[in-house]
N, CA, C and O atoms as a Maestro MAE file, in Angstrom:
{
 s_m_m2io_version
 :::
 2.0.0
}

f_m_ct {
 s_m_title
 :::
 protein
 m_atom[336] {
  # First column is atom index #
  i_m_mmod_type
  r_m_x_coord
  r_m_y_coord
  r_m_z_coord
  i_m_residue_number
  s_m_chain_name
  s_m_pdb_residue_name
  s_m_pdb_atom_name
  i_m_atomic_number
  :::
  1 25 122.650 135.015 117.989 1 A "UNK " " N  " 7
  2 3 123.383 134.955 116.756 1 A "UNK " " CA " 6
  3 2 124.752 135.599 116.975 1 A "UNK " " C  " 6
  4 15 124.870 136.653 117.600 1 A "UNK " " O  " 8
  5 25 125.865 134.885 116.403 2 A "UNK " " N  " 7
  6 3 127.360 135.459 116.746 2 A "UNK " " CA " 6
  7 2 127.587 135.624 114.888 2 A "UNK " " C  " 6
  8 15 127.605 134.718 114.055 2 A "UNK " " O  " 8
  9 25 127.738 137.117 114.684 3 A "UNK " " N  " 7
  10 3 128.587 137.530 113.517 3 A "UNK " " CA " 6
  11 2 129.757 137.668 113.322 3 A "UNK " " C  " 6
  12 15 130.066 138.819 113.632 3 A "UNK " " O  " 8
  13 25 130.894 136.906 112.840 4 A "UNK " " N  " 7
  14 3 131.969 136.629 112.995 4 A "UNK " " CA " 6
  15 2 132.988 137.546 112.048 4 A "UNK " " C  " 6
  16 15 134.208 137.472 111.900 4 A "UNK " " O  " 8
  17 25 131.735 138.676 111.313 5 A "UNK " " N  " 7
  18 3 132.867 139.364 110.034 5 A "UNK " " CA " 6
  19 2 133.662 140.375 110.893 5 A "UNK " " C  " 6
  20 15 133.208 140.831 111.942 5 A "UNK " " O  " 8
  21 25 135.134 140.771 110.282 6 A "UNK " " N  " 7
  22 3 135.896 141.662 110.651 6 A "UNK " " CA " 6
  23 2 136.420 141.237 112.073 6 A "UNK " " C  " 6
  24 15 136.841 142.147 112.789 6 A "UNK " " O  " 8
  25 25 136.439 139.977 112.546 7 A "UNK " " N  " 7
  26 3 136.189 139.739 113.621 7 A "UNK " " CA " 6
  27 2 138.038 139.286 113.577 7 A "UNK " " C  " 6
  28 15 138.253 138.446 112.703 7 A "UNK " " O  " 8
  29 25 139.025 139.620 114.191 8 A "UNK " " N  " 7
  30 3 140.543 138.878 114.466 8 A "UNK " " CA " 6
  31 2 140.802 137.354 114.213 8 A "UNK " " C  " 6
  32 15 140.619 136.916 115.348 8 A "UNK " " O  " 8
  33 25 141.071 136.418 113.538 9 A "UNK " " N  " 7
  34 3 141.559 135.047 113.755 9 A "UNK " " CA " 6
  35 2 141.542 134.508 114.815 9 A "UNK " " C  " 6
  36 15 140.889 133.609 115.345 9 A "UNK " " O  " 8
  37 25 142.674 135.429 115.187 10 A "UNK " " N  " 7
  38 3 142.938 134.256 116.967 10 A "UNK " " CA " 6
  39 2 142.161 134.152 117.768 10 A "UNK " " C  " 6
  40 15 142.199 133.281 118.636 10 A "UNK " " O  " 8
  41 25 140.923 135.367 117.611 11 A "UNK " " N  " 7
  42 3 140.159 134.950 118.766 11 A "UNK " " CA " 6
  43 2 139.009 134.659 118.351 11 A "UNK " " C  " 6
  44 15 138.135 134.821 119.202 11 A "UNK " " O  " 8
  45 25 138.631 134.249 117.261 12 A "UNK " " N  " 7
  46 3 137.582 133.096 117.402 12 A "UNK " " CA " 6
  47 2 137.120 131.920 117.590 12 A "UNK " " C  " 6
  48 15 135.932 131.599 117.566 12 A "UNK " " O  " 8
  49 25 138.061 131.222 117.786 13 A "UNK " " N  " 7
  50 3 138.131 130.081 118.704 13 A "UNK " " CA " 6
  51 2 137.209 130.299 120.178 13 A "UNK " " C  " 6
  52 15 136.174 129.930 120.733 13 A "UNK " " O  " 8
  53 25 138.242 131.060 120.330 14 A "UNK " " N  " 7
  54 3 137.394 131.597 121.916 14 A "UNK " " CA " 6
  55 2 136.081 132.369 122.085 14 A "UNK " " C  " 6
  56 15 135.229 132.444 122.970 14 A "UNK " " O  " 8
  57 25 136.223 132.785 121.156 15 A "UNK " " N  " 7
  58 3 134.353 133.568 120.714 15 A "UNK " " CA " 6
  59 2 133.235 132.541 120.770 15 A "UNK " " C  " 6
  60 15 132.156 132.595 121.361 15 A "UNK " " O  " 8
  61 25 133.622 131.845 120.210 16 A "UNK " " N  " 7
  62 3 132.343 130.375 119.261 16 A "UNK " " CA " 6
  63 2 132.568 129.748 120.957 16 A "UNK " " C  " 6
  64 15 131.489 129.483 121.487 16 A "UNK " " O  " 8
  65 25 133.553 129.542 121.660 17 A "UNK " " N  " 7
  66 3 133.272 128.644 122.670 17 A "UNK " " CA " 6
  67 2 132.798 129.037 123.663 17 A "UNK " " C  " 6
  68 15 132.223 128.313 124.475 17 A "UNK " " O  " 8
  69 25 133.031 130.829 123.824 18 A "UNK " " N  " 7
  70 3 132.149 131.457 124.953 18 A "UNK " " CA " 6
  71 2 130.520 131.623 124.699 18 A "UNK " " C  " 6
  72 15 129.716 131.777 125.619 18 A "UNK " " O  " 8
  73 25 130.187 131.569 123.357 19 A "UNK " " N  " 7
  74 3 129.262 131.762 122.834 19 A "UNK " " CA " 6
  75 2 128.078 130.181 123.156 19 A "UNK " " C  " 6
  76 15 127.033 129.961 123.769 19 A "UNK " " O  " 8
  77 25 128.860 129.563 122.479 20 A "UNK " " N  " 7
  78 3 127.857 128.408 122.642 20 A "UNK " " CA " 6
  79 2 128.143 127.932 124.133 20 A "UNK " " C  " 6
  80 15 127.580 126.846 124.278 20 A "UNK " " O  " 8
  81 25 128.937 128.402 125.548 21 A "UNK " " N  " 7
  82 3 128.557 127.946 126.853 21 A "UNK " " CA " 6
  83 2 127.579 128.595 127.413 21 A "UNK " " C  " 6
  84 15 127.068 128.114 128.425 21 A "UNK " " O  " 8
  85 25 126.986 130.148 126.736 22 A "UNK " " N  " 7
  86 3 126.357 130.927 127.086 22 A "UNK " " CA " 6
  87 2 124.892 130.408 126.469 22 A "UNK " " C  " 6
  88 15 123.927 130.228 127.213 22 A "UNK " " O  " 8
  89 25 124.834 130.179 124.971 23 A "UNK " " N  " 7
  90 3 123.817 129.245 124.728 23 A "UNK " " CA " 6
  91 2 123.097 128.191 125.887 23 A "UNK " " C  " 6
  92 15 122.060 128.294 126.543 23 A "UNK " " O  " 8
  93 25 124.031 127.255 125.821 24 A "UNK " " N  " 7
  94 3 124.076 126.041 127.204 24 A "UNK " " CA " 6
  95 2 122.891 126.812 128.076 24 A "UNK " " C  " 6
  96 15 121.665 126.795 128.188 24 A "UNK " " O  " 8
  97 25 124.211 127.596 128.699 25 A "UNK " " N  " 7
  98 3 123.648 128.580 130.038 25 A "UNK " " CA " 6
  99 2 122.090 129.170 130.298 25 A "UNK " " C  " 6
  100 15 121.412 129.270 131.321 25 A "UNK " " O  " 8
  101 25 121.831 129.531 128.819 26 A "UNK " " N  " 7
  102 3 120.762 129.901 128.590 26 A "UNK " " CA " 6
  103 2 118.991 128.648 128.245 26 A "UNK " " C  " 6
  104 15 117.763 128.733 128.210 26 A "UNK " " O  " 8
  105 25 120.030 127.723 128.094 27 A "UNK " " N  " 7
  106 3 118.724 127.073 127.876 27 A "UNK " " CA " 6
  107 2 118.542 126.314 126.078 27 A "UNK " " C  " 6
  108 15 117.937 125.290 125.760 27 A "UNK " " O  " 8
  109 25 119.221 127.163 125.305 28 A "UNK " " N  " 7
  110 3 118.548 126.916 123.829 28 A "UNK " " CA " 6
  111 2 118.857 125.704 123.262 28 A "UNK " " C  " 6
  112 15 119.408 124.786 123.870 28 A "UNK " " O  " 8
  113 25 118.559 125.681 122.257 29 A "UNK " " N  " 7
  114 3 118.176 124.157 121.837 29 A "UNK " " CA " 6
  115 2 119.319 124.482 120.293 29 A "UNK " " C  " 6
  116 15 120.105 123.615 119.914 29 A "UNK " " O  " 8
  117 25 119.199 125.747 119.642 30 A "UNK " " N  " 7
  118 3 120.067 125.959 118.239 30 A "UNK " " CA " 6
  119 2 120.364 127.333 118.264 30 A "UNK " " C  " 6
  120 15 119.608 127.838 119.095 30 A "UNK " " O  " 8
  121 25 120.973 128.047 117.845 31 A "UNK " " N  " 7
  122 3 121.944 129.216 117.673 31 A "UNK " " CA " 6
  123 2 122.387 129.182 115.832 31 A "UNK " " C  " 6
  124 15 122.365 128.241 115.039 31 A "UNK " " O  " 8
  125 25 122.754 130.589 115.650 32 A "UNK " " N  " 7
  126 3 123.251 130.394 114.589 32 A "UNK " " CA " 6
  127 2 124.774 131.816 114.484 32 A "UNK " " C  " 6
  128 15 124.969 132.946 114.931 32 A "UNK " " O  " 8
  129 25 125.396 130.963 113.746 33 A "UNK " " N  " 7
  130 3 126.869 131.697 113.254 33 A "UNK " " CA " 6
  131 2 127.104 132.523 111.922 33 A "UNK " " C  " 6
  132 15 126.892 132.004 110.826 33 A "UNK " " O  " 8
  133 25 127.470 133.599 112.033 34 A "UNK " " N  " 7
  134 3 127.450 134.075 110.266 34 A "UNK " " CA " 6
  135 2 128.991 133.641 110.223 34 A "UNK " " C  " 6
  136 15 129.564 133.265 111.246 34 A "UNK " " O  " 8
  137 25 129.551 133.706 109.129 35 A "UNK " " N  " 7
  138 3 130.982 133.528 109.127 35 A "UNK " " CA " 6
  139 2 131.446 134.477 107.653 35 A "UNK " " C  " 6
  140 15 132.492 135.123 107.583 35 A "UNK " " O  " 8
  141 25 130.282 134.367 106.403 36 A "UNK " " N  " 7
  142 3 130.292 134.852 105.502 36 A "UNK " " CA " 6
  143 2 130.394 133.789 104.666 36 A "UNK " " C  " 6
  144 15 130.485 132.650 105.123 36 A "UNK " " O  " 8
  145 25 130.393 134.077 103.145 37 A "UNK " " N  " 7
  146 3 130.692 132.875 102.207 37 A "UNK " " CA " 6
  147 2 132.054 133.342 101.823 37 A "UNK " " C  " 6
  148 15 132.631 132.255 101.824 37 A "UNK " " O  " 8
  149 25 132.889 134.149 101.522 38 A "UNK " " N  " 7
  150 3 134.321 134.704 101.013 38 A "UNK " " CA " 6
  151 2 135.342 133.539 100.570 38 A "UNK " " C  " 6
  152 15 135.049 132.798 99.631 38 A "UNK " " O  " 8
  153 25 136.388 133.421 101.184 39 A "UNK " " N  " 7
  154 3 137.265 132.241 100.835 39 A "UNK " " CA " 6
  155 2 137.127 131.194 102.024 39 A "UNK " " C  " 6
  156 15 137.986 130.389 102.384 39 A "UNK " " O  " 8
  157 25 135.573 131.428 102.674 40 A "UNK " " N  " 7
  158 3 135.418 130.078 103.675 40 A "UNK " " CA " 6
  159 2 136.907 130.124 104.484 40 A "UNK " " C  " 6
  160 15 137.517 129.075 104.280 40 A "UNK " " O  " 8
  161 25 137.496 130.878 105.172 41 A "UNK " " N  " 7
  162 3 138.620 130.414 105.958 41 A "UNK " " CA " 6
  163 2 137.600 130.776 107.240 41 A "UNK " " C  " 6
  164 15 137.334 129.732 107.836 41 A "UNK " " O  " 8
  165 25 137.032 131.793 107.763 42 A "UNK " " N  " 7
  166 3 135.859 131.867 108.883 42 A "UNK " " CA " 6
  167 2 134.955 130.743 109.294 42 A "UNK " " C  " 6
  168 15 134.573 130.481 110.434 42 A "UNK " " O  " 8
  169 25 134.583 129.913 107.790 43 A "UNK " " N  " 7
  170 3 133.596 128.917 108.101 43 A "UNK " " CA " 6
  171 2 134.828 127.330 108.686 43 A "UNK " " C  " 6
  172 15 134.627 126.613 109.666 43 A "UNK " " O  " 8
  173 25 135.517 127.268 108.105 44 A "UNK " " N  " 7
  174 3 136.420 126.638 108.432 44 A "UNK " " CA " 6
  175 2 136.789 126.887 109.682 44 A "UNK " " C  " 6
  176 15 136.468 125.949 110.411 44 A "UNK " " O  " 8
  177 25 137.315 127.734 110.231 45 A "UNK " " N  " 7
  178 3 137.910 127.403 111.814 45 A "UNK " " CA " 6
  179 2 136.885 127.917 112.676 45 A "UNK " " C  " 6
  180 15 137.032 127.830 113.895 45 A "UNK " " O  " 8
  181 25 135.918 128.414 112.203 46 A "UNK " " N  " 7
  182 3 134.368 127.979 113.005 46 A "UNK " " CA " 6
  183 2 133.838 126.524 112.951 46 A "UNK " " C  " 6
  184 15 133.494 126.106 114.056 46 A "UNK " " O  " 8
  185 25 133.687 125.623 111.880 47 A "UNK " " N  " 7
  186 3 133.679 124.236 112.001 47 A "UNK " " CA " 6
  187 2 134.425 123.462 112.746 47 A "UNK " " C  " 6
  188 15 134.070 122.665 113.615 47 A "UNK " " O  " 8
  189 25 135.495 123.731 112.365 48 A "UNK " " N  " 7
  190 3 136.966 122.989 113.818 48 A "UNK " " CA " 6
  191 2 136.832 123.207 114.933 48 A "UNK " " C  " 6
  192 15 137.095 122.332 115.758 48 A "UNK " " O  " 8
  193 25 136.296 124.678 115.378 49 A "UNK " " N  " 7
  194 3 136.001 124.785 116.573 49 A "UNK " " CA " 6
  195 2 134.730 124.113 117.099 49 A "UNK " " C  " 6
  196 15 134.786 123.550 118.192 49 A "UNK " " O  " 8
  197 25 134.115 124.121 116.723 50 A "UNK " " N  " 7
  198 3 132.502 123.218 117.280 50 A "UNK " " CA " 6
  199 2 132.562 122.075 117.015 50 A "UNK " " C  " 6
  200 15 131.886 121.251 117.631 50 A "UNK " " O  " 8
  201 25 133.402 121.736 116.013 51 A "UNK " " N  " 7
  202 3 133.626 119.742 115.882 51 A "UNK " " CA " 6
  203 2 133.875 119.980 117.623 51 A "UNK " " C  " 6
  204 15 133.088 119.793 118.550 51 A "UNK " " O  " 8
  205 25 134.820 120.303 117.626 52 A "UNK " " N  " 7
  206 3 135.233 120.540 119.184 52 A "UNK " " CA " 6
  207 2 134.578 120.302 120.781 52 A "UNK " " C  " 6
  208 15 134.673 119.512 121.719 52 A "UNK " " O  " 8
  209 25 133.982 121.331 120.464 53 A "UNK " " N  " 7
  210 3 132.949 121.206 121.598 53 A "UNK " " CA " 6
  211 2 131.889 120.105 122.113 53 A "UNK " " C  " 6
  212 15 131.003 119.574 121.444 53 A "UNK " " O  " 8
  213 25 132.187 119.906 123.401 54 A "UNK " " N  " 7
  214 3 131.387 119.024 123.633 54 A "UNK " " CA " 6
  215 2 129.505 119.075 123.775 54 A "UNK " " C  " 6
  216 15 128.774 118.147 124.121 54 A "UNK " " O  " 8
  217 25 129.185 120.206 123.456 55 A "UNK " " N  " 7
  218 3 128.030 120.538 123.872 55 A "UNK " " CA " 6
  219 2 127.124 120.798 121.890 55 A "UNK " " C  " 6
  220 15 125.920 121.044 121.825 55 A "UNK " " O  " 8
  221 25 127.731 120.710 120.984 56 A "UNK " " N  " 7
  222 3 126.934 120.937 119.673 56 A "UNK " " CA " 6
  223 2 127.322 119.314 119.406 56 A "UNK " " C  " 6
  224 15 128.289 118.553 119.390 56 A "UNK " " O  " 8
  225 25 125.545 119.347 119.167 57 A "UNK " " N  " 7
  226 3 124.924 118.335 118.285 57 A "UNK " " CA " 6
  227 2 125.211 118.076 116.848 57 A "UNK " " C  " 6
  228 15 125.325 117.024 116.219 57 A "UNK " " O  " 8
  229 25 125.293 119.272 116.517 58 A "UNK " " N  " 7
  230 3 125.375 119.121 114.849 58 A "UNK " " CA " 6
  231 2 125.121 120.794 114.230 58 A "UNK " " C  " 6
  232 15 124.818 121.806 114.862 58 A "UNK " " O  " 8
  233 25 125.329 120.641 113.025 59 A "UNK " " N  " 7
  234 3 126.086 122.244 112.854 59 A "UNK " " CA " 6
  235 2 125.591 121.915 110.786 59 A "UNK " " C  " 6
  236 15 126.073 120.964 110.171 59 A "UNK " " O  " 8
  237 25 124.786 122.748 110.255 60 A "UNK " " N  " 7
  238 3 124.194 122.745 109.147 60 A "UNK " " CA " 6
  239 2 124.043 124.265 108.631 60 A "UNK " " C  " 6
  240 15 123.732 125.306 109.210 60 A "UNK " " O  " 8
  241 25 124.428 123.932 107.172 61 A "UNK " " N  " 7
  242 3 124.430 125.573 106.864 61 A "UNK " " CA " 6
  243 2 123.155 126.011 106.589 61 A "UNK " " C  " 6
  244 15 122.442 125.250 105.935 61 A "UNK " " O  " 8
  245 25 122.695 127.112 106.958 62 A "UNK " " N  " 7
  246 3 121.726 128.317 106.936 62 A "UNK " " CA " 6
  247 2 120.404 127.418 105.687 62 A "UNK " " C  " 6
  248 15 120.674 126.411 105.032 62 A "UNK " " O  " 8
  249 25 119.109 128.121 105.674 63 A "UNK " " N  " 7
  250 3 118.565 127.378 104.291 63 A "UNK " " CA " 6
  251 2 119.088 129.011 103.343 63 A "UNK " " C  " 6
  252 15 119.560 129.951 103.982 63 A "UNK " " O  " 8
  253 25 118.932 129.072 102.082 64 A "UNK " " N  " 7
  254 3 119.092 129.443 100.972 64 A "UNK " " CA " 6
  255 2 119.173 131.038 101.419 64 A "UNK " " C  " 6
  256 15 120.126 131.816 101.462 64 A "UNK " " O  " 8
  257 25 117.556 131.214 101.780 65 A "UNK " " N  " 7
  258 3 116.879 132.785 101.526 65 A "UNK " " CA " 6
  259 2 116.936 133.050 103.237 65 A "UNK " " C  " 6
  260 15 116.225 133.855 103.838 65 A "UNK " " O  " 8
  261 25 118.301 131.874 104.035 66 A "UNK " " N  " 7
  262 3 118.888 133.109 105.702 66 A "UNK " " CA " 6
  263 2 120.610 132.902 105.383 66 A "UNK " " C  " 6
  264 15 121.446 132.481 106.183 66 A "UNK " " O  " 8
  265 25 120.798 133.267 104.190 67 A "UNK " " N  " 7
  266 3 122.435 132.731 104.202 67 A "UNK " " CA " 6
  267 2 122.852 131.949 103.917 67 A "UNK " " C  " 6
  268 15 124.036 132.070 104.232 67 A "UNK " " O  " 8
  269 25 122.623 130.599 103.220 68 A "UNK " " N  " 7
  270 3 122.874 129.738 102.778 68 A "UNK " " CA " 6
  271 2 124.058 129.441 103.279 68 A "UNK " " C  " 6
  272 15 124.134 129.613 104.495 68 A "UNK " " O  " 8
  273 25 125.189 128.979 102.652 69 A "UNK " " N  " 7
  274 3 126.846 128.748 103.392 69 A "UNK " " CA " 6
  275 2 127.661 129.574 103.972 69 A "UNK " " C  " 6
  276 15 128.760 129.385 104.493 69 A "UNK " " O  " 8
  277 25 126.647 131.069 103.755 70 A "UNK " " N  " 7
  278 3 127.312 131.721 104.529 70 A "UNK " " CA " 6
  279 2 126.893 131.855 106.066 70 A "UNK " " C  " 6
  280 15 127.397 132.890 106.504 70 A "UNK " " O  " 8
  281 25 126.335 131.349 106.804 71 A "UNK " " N  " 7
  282 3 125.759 130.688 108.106 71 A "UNK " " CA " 6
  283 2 125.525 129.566 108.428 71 A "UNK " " C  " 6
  284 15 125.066 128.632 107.772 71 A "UNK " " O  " 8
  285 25 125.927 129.654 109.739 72 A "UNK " " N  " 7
  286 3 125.679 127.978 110.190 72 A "UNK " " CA " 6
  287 2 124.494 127.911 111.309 72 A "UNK " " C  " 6
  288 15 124.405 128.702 112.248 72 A "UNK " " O  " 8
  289 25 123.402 126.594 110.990 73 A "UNK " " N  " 7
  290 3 122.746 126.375 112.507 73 A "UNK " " CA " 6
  291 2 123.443 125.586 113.360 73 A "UNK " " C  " 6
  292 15 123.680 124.531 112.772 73 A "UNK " " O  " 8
  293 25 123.848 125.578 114.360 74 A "UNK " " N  " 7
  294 3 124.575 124.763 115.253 74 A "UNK " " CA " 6
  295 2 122.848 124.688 116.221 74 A "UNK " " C  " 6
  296 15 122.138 125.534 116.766 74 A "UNK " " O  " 8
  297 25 122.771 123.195 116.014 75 A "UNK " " N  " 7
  298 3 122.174 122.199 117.202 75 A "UNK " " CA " 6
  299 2 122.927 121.997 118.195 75 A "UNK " " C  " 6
  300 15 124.107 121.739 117.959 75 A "UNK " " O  " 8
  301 25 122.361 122.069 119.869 76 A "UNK " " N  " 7
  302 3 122.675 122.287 121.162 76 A "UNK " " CA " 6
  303 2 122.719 120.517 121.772 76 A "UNK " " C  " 6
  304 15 122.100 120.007 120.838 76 A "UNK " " O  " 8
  305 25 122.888 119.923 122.249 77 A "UNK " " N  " 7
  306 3 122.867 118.730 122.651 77 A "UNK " " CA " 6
  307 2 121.699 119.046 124.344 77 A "UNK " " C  " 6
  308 15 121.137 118.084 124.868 77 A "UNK " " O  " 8
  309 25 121.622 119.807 124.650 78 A "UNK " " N  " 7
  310 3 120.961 119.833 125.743 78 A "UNK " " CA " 6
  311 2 120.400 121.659 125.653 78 A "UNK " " C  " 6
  312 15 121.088 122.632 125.345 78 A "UNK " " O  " 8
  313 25 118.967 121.615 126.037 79 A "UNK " " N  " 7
  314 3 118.413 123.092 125.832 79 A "UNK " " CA " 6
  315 2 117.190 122.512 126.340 79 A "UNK " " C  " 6
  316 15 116.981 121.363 126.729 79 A "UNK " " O  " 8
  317 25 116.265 123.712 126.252 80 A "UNK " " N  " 7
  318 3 114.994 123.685 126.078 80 A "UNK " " CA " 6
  319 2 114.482 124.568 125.048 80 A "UNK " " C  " 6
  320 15 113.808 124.074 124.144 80 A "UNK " " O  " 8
  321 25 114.743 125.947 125.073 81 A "UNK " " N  " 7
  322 3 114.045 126.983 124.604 81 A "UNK " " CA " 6
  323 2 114.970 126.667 123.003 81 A "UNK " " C  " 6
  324 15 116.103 126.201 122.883 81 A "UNK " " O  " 8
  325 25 114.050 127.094 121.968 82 A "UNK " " N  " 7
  326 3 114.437 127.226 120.397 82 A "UNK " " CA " 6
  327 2 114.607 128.726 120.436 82 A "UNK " " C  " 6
  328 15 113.736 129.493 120.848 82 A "UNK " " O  " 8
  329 25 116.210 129.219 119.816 83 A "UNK " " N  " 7
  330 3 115.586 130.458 119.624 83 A "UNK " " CA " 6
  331 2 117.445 130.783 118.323 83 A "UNK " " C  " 6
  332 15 118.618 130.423 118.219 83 A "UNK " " O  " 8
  333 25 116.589 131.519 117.798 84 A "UNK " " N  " 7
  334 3 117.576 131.860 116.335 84 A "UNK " " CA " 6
  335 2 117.899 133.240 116.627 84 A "UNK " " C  " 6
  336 15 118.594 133.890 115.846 84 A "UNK " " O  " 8
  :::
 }
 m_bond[335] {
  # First column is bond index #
  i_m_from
  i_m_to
  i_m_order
  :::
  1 1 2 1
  2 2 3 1
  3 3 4 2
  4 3 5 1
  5 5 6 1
  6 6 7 1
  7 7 8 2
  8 7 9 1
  9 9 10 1
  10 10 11 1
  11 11 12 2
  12 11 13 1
  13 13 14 1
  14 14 15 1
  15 15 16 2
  16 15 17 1
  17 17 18 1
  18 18 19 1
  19 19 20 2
  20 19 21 1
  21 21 22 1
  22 22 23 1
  23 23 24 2
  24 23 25 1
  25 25 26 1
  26 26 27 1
  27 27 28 2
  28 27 29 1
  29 29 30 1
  30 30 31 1
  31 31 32 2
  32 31 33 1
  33 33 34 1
  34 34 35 1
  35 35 36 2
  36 35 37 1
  37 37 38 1
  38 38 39 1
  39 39 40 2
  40 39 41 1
  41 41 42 1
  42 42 43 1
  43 43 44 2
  44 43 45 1
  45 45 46 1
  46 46 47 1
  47 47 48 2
  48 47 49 1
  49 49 50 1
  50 50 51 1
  51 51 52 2
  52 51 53 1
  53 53 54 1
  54 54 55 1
  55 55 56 2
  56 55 57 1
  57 57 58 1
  58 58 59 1
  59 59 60 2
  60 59 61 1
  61 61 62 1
  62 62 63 1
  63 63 64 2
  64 63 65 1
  65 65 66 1
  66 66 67 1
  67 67 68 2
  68 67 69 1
  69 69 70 1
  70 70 71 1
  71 71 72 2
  72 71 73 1
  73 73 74 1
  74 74 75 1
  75 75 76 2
  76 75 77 1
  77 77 78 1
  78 78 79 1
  79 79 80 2
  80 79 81 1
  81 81 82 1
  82 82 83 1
  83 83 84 2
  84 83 85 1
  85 85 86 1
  86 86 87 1
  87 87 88 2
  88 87 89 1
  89 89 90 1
  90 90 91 1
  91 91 92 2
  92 91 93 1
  93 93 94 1
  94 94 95 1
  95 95 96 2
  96 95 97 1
  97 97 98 1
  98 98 99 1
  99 99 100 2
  100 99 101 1
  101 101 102 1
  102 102 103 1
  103 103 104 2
  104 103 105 1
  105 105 106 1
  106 106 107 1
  107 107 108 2
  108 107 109 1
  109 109 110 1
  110 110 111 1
  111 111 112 2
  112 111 113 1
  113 113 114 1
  114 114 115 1
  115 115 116 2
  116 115 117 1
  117 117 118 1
  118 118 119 1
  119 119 120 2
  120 119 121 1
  121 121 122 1
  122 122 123 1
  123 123 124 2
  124 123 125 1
  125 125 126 1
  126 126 127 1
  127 127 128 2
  128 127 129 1
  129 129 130 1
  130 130 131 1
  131 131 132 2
  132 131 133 1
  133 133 134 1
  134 134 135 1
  135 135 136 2
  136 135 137 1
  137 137 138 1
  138 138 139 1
  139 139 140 2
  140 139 141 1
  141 141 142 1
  142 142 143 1
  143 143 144 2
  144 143 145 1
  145 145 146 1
  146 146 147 1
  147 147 148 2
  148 147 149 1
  149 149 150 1
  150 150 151 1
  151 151 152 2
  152 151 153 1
  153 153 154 1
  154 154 155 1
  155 155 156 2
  156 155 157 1
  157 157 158 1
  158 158 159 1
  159 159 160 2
  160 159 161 1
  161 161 162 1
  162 162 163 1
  163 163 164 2
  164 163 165 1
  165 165 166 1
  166 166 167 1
  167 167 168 2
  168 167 169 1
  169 169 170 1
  170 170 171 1
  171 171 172 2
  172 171 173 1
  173 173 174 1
  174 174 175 1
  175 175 176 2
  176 175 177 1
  177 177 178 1
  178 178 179 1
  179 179 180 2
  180 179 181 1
  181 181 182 1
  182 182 183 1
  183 183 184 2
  184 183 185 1
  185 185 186 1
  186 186 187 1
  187 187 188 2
  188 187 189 1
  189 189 190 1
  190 190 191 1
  191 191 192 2
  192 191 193 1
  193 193 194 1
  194 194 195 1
  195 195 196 2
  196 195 197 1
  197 197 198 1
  198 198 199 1
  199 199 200 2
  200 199 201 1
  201 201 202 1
  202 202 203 1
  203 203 204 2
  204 203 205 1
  205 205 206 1
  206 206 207 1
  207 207 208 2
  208 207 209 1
  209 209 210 1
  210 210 211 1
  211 211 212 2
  212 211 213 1
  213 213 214 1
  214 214 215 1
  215 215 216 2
  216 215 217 1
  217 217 218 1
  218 218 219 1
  219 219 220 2
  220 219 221 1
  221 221 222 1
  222 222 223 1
  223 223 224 2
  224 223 225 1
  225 225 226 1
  226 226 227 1
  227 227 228 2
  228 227 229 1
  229 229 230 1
  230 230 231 1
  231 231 232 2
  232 231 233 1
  233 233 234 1
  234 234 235 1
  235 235 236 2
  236 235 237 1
  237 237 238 1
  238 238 239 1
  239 239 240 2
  240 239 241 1
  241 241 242 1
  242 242 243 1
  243 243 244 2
  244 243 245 1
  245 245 246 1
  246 246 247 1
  247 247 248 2
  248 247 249 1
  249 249 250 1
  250 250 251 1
  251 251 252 2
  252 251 253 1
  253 253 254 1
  254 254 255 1
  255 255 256 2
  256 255 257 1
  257 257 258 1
  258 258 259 1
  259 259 260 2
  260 259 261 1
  261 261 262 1
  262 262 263 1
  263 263 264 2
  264 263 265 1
  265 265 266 1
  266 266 267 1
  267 267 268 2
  268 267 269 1
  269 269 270 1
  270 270 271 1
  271 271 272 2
  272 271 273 1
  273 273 274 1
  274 274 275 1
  275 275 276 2
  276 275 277 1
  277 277 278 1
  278 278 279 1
  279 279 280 2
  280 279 281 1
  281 281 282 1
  282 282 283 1
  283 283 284 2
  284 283 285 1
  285 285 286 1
  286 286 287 1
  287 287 288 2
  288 287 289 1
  289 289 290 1
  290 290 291 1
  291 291 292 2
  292 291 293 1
  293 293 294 1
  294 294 295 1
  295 295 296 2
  296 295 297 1
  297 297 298 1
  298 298 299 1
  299 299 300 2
  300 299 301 1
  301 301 302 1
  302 302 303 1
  303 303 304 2
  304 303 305 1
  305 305 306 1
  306 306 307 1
  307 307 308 2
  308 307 309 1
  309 309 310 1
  310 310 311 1
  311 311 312 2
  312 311 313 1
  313 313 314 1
  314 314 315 1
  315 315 316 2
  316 315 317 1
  317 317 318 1
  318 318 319 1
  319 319 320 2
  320 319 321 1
  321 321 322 1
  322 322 323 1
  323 323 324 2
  324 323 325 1
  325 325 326 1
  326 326 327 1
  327 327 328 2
  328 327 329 1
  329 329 330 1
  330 330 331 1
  331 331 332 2
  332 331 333 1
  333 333 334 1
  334 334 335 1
  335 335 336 2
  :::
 }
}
């Protein structure tokens, strides 16, 4: 899990992409992102960034009672192991 609060702008781009090669690296199949719910500018250039990437499948917010919009599951395109 990558928590993105208090976290600088500029470098989350590069966070989310070291993050999910390390995913890869590791094997997993889904991961998840907090970003917060606030004025959504976190969830936003966390979305842009993983549209991005070539390695996420697909990217769905949290269910209700783990965060609802304020987290994302990002699906892995290649893994084995499930792990949150």
């Amino acid at each position: 899990m990558l928590d993105l609060h208090g976290t600088p702008l500029p470098i989350i781009p590069q966070m989310i992409d070291d993050f999910i090669d390390n995913a890869v690296e590791l094997g997993l199949e889904r991961v998840q992102i907090i970003h917060g719910k606030g004025k959504s500018r976190l969830k936003y250039i966390t979305y842009q960034q993983l549209t991005r990437n070539p390695a996420v499948a697909r990217i769905h917010d949290a269910p209700p009672d783990s965060g609802g919009w304020g987290r994302s599951i990002v699906w892995l395109k290649s893994g084995g192991k499930e792990k949150t």
